[in-house]
BAKEMI-331646 format. One line per field, with one value per residue (C-alpha): residue number from 1; x, y, z; chain. Coordinates in nm, 4 decimals, padded with zeros to 6 digits, always signed. Each point is the difference from the previous one (the first is absolute). Layout:
N
volo <- [NUM  ...]
xx <- [X  ...]
yy <- [Y  ...]
zz <- [Z  ...]
mikol <- [A  ...]
END
This chain:
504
volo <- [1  2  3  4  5  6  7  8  9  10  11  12  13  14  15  16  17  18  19  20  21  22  23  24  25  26  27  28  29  30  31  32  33  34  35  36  37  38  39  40  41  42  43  44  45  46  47  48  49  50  51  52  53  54  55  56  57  58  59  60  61  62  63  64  65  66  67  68  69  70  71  72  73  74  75  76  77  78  79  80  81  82  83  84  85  86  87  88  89  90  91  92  93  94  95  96  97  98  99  100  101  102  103  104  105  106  107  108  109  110  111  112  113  114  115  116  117  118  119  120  121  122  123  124  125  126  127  128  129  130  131  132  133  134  135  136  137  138  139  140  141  142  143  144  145  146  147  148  149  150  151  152  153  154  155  156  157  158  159  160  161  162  163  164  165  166  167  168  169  170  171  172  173  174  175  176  177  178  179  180  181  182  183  184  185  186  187  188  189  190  191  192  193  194  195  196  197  198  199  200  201  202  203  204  205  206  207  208  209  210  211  212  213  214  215  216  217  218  219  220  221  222  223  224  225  226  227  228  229  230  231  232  233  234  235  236  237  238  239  240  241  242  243  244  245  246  247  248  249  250  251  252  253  254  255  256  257  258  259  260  261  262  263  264  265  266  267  268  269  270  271  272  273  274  275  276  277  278  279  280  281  282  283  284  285  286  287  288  289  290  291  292  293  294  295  296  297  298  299  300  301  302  303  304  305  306  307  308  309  310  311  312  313  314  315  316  317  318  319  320  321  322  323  324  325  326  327  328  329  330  331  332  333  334  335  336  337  338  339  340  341  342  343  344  345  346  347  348  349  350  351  352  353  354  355  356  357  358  359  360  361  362  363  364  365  366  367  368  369  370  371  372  373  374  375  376  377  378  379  380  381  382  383  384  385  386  387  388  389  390  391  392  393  394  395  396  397  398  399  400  401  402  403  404  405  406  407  408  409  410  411  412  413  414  415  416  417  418  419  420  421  422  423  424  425  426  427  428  429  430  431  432  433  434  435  436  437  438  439  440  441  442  443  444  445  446  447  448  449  450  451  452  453  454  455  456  457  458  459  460  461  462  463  464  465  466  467  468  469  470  471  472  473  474  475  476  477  478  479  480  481  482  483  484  485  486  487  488  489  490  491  492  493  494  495  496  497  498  499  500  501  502  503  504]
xx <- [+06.3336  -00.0358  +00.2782  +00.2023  +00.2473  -00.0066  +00.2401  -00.1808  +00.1912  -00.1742  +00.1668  -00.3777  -00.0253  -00.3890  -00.0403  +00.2499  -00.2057  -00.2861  +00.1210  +00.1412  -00.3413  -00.1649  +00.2545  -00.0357  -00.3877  +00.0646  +00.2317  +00.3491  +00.2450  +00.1782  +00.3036  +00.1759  -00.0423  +00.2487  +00.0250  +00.2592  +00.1699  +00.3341  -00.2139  -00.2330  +00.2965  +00.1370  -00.3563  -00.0149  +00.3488  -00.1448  -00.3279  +00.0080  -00.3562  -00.1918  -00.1339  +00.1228  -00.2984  +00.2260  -00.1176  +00.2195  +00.0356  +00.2373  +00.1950  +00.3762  +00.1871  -00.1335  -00.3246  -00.2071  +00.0895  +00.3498  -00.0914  -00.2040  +00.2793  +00.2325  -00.2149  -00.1254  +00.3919  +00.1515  -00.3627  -00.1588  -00.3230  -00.3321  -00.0650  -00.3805  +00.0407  -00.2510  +00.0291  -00.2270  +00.3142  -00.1830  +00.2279  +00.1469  +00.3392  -00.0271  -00.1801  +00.2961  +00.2732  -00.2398  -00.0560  +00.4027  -00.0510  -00.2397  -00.2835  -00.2524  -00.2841  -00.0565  -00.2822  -00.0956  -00.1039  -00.2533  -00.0655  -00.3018  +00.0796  -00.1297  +00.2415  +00.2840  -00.0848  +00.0069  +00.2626  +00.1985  -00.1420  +00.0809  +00.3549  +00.0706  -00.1426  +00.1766  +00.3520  -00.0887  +00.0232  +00.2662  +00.2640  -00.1190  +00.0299  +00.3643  +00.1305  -00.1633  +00.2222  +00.3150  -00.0645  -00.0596  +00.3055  +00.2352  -00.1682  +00.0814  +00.3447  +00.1120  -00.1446  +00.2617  -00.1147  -00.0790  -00.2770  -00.1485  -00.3384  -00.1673  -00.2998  -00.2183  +00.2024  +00.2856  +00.2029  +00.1876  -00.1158  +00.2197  +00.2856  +00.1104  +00.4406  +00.0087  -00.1375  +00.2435  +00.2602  -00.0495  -00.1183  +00.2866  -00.3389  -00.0660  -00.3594  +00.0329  +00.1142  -00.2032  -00.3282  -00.2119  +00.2199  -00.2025  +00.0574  +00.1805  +00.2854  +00.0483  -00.0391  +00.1583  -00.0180  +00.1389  +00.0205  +00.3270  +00.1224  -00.0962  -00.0452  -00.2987  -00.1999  -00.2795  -00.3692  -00.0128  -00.2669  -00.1123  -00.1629  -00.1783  -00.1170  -00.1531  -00.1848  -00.1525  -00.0129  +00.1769  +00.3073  +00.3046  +00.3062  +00.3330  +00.0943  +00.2916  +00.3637  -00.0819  +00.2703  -00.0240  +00.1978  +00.1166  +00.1046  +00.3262  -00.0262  +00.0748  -00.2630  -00.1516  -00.1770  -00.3600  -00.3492  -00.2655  -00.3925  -00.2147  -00.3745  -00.2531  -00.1088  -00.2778  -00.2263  -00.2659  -00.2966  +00.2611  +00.0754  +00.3550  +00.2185  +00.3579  +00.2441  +00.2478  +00.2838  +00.1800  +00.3394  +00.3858  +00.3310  +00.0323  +00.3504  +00.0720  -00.2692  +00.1423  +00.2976  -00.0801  -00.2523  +00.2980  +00.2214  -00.2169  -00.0722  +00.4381  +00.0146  -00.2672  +00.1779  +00.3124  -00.1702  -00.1683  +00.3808  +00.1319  -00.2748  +00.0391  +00.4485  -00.1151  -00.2120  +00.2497  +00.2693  -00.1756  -00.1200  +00.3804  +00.1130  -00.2502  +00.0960  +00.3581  -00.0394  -00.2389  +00.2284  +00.3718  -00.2373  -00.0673  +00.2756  +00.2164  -00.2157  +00.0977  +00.3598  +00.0135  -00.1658  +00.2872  +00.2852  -00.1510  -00.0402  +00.3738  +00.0886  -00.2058  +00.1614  +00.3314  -00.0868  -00.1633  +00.1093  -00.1508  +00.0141  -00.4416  -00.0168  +00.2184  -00.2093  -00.2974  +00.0924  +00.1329  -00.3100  -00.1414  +00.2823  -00.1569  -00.3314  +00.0908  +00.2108  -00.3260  -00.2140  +00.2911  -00.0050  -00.3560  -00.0449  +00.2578  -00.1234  -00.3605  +00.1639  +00.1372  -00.3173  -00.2093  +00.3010  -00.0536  -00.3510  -00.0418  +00.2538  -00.0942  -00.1079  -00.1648  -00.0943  +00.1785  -00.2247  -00.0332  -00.3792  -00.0921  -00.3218  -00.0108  -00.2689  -00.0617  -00.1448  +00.3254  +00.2418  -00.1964  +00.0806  +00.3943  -00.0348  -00.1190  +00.1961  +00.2534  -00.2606  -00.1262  +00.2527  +00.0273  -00.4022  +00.0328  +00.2714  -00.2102  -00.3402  -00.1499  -00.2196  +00.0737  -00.3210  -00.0093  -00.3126  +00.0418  -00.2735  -00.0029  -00.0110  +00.1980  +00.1602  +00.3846  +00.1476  +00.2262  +00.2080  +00.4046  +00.0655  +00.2866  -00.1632  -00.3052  +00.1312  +00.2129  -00.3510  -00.1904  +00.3378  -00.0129  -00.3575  +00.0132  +00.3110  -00.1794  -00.2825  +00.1910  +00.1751  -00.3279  -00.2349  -00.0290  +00.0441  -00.2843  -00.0826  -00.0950  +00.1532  -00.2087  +00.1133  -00.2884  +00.0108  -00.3348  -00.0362  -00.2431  -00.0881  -00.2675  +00.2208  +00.2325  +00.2542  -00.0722  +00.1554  +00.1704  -00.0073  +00.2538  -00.1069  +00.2040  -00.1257  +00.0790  -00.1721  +00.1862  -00.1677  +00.2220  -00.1271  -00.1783  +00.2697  +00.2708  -00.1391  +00.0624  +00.4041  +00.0638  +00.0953  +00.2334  +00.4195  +00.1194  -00.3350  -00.1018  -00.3256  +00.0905  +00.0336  -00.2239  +00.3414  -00.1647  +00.2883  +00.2986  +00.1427  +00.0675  -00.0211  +00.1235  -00.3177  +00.1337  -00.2482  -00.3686  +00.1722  +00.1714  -00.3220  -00.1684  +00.2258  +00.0425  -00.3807  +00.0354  +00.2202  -00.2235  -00.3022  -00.1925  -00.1637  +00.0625  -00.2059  -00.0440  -00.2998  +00.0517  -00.3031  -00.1783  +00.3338  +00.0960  +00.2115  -00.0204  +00.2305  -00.1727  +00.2174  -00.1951  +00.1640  -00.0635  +00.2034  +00.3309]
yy <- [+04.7660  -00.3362  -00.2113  +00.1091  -00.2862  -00.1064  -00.2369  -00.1824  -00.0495  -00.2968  -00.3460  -00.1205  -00.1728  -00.0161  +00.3517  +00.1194  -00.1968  +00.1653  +00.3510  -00.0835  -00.0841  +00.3204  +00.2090  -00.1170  -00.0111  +00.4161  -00.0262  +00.0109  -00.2326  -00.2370  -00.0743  -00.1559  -00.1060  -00.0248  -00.2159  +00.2089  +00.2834  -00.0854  -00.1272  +00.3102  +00.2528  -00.2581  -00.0268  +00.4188  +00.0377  -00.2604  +00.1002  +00.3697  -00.0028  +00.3732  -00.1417  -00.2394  -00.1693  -00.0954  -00.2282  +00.0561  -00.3126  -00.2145  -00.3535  +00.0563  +00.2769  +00.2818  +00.0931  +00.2203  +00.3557  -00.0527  -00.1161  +00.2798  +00.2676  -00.1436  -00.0419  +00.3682  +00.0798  -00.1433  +00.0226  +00.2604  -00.2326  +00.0444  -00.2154  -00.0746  -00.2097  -00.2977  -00.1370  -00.1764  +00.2248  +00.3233  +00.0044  +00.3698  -00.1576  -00.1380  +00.3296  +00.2175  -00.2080  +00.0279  +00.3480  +00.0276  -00.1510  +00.2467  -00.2223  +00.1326  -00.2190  -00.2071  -00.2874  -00.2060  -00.3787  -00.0560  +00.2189  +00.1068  +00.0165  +00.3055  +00.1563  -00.1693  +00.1457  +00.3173  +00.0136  -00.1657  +00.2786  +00.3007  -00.1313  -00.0560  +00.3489  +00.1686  -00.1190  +00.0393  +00.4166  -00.0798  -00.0852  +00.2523  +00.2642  -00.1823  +00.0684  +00.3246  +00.0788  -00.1618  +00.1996  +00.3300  -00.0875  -00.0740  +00.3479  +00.1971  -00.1590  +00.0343  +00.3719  +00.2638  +00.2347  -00.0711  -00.0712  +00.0069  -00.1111  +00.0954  -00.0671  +00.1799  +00.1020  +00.1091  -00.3267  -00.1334  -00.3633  -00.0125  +00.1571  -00.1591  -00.0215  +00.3339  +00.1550  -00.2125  +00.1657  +00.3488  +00.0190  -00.2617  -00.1685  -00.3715  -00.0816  -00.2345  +00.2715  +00.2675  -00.1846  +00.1110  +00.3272  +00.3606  +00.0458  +00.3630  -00.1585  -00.2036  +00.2675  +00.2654  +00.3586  +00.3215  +00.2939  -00.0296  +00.3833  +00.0716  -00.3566  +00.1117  -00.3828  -00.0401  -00.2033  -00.3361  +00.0098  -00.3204  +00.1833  +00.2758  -00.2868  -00.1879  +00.2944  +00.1389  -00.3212  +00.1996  -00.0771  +00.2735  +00.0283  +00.1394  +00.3492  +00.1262  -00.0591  -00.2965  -00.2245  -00.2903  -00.0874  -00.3824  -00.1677  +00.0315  +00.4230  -00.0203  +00.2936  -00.1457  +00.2581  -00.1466  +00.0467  -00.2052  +00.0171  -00.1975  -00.1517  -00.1714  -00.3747  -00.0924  -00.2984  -00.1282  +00.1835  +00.3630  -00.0449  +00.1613  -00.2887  +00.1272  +00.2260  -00.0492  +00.2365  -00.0817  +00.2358  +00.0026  +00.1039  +00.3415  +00.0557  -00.1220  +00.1818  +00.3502  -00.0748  -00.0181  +00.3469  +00.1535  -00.1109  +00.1357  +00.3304  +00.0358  -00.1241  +00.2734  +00.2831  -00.0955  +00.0799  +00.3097  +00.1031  -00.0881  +00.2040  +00.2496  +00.0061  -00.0137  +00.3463  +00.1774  -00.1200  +00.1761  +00.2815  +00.0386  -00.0151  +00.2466  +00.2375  -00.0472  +00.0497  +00.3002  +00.1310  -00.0253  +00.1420  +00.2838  +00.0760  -00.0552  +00.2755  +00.3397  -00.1425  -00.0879  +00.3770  +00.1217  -00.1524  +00.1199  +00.3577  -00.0082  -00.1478  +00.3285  +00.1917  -00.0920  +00.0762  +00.3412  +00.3196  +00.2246  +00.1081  -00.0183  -00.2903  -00.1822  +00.1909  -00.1477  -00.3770  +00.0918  +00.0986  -00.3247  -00.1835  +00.1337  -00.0705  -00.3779  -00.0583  +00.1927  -00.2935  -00.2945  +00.1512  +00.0212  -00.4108  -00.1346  +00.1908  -00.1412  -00.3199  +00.0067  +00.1520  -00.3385  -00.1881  +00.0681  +00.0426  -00.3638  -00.1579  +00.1366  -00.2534  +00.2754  +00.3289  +00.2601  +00.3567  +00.2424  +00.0326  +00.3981  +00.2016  +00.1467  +00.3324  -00.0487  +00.3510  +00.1766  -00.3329  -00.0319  +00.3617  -00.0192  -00.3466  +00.1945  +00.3000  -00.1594  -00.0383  +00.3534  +00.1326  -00.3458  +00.0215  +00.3360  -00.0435  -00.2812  +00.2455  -00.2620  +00.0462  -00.1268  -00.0297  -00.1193  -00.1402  +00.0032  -00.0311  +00.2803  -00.2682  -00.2515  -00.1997  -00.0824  -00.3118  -00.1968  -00.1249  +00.0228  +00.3533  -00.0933  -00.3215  +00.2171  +00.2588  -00.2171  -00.1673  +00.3400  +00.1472  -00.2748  -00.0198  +00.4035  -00.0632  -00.2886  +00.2530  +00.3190  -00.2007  -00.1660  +00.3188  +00.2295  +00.3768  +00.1361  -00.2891  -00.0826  -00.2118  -00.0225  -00.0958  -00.0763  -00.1564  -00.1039  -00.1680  -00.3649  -00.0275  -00.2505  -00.2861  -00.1718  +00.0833  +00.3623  +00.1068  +00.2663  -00.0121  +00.2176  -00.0255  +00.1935  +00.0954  +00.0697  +00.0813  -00.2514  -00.3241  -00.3450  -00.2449  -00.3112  -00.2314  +00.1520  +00.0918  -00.3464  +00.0460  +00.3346  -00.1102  -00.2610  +00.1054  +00.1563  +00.0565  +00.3022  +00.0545  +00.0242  +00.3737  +00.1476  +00.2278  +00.3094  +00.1955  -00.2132  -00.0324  -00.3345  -00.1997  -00.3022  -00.2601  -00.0328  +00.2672  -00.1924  -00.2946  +00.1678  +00.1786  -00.3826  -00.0931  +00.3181  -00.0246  -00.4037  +00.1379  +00.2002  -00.2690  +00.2370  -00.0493  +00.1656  -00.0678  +00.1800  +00.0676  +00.1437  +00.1263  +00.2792  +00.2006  -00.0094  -00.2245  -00.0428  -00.1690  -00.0770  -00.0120  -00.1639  +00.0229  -00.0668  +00.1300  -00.2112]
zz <- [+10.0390  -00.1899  -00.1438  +00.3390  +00.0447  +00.3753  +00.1951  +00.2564  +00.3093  +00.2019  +00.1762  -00.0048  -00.3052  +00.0106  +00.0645  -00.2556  -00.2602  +00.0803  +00.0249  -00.3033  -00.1232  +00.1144  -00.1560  -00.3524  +00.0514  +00.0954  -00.3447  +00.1381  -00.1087  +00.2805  -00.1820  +00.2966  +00.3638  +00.2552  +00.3467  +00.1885  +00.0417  -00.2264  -00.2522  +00.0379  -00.1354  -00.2626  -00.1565  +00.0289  -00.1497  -00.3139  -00.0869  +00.1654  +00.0277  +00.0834  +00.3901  +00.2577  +00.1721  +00.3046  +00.3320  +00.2926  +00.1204  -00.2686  +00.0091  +00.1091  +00.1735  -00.1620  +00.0268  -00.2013  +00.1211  -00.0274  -00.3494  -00.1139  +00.1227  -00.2234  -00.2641  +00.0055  +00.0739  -00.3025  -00.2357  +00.0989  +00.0188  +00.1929  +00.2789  +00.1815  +00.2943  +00.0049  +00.3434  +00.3098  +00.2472  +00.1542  +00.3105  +00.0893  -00.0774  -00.3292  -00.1223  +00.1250  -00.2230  -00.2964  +00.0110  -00.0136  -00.3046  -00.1642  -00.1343  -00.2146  +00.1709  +00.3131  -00.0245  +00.2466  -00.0924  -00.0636  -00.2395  -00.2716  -00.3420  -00.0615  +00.2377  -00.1045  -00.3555  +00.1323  +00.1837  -00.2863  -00.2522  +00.2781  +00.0067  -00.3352  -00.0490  +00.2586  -00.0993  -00.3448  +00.1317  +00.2292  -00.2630  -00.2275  +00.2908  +00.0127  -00.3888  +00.0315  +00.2731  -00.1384  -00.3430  +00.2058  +00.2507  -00.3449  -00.1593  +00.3022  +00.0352  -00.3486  -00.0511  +00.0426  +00.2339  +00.3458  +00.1594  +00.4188  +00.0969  +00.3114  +00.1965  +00.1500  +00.2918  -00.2732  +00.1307  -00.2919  -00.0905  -00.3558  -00.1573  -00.3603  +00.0063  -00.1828  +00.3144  +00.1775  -00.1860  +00.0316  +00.3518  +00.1178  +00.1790  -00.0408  -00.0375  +00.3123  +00.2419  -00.1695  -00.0092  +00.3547  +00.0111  -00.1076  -00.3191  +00.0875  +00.1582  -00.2737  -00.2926  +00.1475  -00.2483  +00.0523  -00.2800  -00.1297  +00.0540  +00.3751  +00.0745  +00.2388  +00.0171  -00.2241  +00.1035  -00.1925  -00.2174  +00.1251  +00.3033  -00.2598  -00.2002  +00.2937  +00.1431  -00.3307  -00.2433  -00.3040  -00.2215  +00.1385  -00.1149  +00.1288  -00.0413  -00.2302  +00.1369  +00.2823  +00.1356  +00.1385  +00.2976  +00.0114  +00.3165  +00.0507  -00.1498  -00.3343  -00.2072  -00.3206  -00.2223  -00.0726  -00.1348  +00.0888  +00.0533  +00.2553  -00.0694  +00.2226  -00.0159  +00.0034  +00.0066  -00.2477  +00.1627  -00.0125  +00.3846  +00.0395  +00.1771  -00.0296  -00.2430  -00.2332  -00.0793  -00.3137  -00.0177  -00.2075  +00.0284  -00.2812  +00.0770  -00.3770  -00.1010  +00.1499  -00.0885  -00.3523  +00.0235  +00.1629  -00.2643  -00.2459  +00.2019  -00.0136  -00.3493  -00.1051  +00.2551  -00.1911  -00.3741  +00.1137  +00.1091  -00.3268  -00.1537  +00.1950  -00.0329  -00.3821  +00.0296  +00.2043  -00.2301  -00.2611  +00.1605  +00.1347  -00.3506  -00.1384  +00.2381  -00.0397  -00.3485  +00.0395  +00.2095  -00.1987  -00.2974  +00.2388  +00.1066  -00.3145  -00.1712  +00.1743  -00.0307  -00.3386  -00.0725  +00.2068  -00.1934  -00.2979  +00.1198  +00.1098  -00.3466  -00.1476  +00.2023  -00.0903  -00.3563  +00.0736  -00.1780  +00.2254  +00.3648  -00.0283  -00.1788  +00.2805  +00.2989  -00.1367  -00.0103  +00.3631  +00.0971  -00.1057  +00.1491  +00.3028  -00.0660  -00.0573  +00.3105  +00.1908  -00.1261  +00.0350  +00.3723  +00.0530  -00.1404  +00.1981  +00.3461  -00.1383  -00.0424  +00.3538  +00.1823  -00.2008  +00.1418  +00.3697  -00.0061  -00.1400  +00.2665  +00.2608  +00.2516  +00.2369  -00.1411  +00.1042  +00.0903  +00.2841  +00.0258  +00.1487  +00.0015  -00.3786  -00.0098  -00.3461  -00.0651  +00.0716  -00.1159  -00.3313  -00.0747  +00.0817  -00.2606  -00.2701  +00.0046  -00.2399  -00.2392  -00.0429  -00.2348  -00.1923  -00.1260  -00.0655  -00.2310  -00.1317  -00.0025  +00.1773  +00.3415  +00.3401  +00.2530  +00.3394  +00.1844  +00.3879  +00.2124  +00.3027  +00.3069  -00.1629  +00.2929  +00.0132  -00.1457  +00.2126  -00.2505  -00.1592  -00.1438  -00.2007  -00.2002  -00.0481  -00.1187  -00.2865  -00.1142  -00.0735  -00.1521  -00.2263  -00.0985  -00.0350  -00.2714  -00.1879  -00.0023  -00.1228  -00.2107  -00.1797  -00.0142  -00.3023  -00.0222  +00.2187  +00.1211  +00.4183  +00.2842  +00.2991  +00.3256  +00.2589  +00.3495  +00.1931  +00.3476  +00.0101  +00.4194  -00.1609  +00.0014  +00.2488  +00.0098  -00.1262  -00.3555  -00.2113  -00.3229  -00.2210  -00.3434  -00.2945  -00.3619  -00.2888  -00.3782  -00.1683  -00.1163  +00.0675  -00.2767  +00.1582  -00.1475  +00.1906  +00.3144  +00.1461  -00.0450  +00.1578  +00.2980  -00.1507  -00.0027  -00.2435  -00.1550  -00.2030  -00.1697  -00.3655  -00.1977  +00.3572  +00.1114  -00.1823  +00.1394  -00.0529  +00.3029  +00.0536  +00.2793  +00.1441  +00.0096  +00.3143  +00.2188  -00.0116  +00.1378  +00.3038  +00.0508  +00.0401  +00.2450  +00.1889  +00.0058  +00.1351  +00.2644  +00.1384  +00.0174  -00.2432  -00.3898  -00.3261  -00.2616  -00.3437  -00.2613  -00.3245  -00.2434  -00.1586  -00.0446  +00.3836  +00.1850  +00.3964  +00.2687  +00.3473  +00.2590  +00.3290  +00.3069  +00.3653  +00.3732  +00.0311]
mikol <- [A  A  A  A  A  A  A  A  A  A  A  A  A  A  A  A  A  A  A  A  A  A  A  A  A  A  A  A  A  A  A  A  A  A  A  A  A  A  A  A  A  A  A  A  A  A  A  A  A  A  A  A  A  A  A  A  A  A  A  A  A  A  A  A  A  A  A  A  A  A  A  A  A  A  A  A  A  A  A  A  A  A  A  A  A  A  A  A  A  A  A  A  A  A  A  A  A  A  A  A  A  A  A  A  A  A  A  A  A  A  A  A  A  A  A  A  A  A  A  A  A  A  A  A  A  A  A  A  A  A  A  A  A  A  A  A  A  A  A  A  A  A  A  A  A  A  A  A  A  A  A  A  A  A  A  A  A  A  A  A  A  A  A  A  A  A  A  A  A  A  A  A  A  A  A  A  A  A  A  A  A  A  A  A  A  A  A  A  A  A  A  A  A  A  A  A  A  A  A  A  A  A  A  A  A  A  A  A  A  A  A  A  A  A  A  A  A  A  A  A  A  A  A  A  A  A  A  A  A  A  A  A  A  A  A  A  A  A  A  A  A  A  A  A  A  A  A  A  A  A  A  A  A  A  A  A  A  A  A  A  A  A  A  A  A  A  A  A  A  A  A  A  A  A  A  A  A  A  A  A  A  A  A  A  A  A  A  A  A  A  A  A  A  A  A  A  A  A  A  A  A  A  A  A  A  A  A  A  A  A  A  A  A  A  A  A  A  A  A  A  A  A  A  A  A  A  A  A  A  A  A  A  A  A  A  A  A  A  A  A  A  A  A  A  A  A  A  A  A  A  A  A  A  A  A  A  A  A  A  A  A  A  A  A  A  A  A  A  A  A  A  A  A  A  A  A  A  A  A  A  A  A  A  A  A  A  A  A  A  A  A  A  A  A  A  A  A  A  A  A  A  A  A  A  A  A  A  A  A  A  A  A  A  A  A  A  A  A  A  A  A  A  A  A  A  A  A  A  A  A  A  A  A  A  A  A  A  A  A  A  A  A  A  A  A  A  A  A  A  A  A  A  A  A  A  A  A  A  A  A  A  A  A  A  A  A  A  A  A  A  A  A  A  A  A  A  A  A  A  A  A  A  A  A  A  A  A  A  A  A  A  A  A  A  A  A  A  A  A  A  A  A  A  A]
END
């Protein structure tokens, strides 16, 4: 390193010109010399040359060791000892002092260059080694997460004051302690601990990270929500010499998911209040049109009959009198049967053994004289060794009364309805299906509404009998109740409801 300013330190003024000499001749510059020790650290504090050239024995009370320790104190200054002391004594106090050489006088010049060009070298690293570690100490200290290094042995040996922080652990009491102790994780909802992943990093040299919903448990108890991950260090030929685990306190951050988890709870509520408002005025509008009708037909039947001339004339808007409170009956004890079956918190059924080849029949009696009235055709499809159904009579029997009705209603003069039943032991649980049909054709563009309230497919009630739009629904949820299926399929002039059902 030429140009390298160095003090010489020598009470022999002879030998100080001399080294003086030497050192230019080797291309230093000597831009001072000093007698003693005093005037040793004045000169240094001046010029603040880049090497002390320091003899150990000086003029006045302080001799040259006790000058070069205060000179590398204050200066952080290289010092080579150039001294005719080899005594066990003398070497003890200047190792104390840290020298970078020790030569013995007399000495070549060759080895004082070398020694001169070793130390100047060597420092040179030192105090870049130094402001690297002050920029990586102020990086780790000003970072906000935390941050614990271990060794080998998973001892901590640093902890930056985030880490401090969190764990309630000061690096000096931490530092020499396993690293577990100091980071101690559990998962948050059974609080069973959890391995640092200091240890995992250690034994298989890879980057881990913590698992979902860790907390970290300080000293003194307190649980901090955290994330973190832990990597090995290593050395510049990829030798693994410790770990680092970098982690941070997400209690803000689930705060603010959980916020926004309540905040979007609370709009799907208000969307939701919004729909069942409107569904809830629909239906009470549906339903006062409903029910108004049959009344309103009444009143004007009584008015007609107040204005009648004739005993038949006034029997026959009786009779339709009739026929209008039947219907205002049958929608409000629809309206009620909808009512309970939708508020219901527990269904309500007696499950028995149903043997459907003798029930079926006693179902469909009813219906004999109505689709022969109607010159329509009636067939049943039982299979001989159809096995009972363990299911509710009474809810049963309202779904295939209903279906039969839609289908009586909907099917043309010598038209068929056909009610089949057959027995899947394929499956697991093992099935019945109940299907019921019809030749009548449900256009596509309705089909998706019949089981909506108050519903009726438009112009289909060949017969004109009315209806409530109330039956398909409590069909669906007589068919919910007993955890069965009902689908429908409508085409080439037929229309069939499957009914799938399995043992209660």
């Amino acid at each position: 390193m030429t140009n390298a300013k160095i003090l010489v330190v020598e009470d022999e003024a002879i030998v100080a010109k001399d080294l003086q000499y030497r050192l230019i001749k080797f291309g230093y510059t000597v831009p001072a010399i000093a007698s003693s020790g005093e005037e040793a650290i004045n000169k240094a504090v001046e010029i603040s040359p880049d090497l002390v050239l320091m003899d150990i024995k000086l003029k006045g009370s302080m001799d040259g060791i006790e000058a070069a320790q205060e000179i590398y104190k204050r200066l952080d200054i290289p010092v080579i000892y150039l001294t005719a002391y080899a005594d066990e004594n003398t070497l003890e106090r200047a190792k104390i002092t840290e020298p970078f050489g020790y030569l013995l006088k007399p000495f070549k010049e060759r080895e004082l260059q070398i020694n001169i060009e070793i130390t100047l070298t060597k420092h040179g690293l030192e105090r870049q080694l130094k402001v690297n570690k002050k920029w990586l100490d102020a990086l780790l200290r000003s970072i906000s997460d935390g941050v614990i290094a271990s060794d080998l042995q998973e001892l901590v040996i640093f902890m930056n004051p985030v880490a401090e922080n969190l764990t309630g652990w000061k690096q000096e009491e931490a530092c020499g302690k396993n690293s577990s102790k100091v980071f101690n994780i559990a998962n948050a909802e059974t609080h069973n601990p959890i391995e640092s992943p200091i240890i995992k990093v250690l034994q298989d040299g890879i980057i881990v990270s913590l698992p979902a919903e860790t907390i970290l448990i300080a000293k003194d108890g307190v649980e901090i929500p955290i994330d973190d991950s832990a990597a090995p260090i290593k050395d510049d030929k990829d030798n693994m010499i410790g770990a680092v685990l970098v982690f941070r306190d997400i209690t803000e951050r689930k705060r603010a998911v959980e916020a926004r988890q309540k905040q979007i709870e609370q709009e799907q509520l208000v969307v939701q209040w919004e729909e069942i408002n409107q569904l809830k005025n629909d239906f009470l509008n549906l339903v006062s049109h409903e029910l108004r009708s049959p009344l309103s037909n009444m009143k004007v039947m009584i008015q007609m009959i107040q204005l009648s001339t004739s005993a038949e004339e006034a029997q026959r808007y009786l009779e339709l009198m009739e026929s209008e409170c039947d219907r205002e009956l049958g929608l409000i004890n629809y309206l009620l049967d909808l009512q309970r079956l939708e508020s219901s918190s527990y269904a309500i059924i007696t499950p028995d053994a149903l043997l459907l080849q003798q029930w079926l029949l006693w179902v469909i009696e009813p219906f004999e004289i109505r689709v022969q009235e109607h010159q329509q055709t009636l067939h049943l499809n039982l299979p001989s060794n159809l096995p009972s159904l363990f299911s509710d009579g009474i809810s049963l029997e309202r779904i295939l009364v209903e279906l039969l009705n839609n289908a009586c209603k909907y099917t043309p003069v010598g038209g068929e309805i056909i009610l089949s039943v057959s027995y899947n032991s394929s499956e697991t649980p093992a099935k019945t299906i109940i299907t019921t049909s019809n030749s009548a054709e449900i256009p596509v563009t309705e089909l998706s509404r019949i089981f909506e309230k108050f519903y009726r497919v438009p112009n289909a009630d060949i017969w004109n009998q009315g209806g409530s739009g109330l039956g398909l629904p409590i069909v669906q949820k007589l068919v919910e109740q007993l955890q069965g299926n009902i689908q429908v399929e409508s085409g080439n002039g037929w229309t069939t409801f499957t009914l799938t059902l399995t043992d209660l």
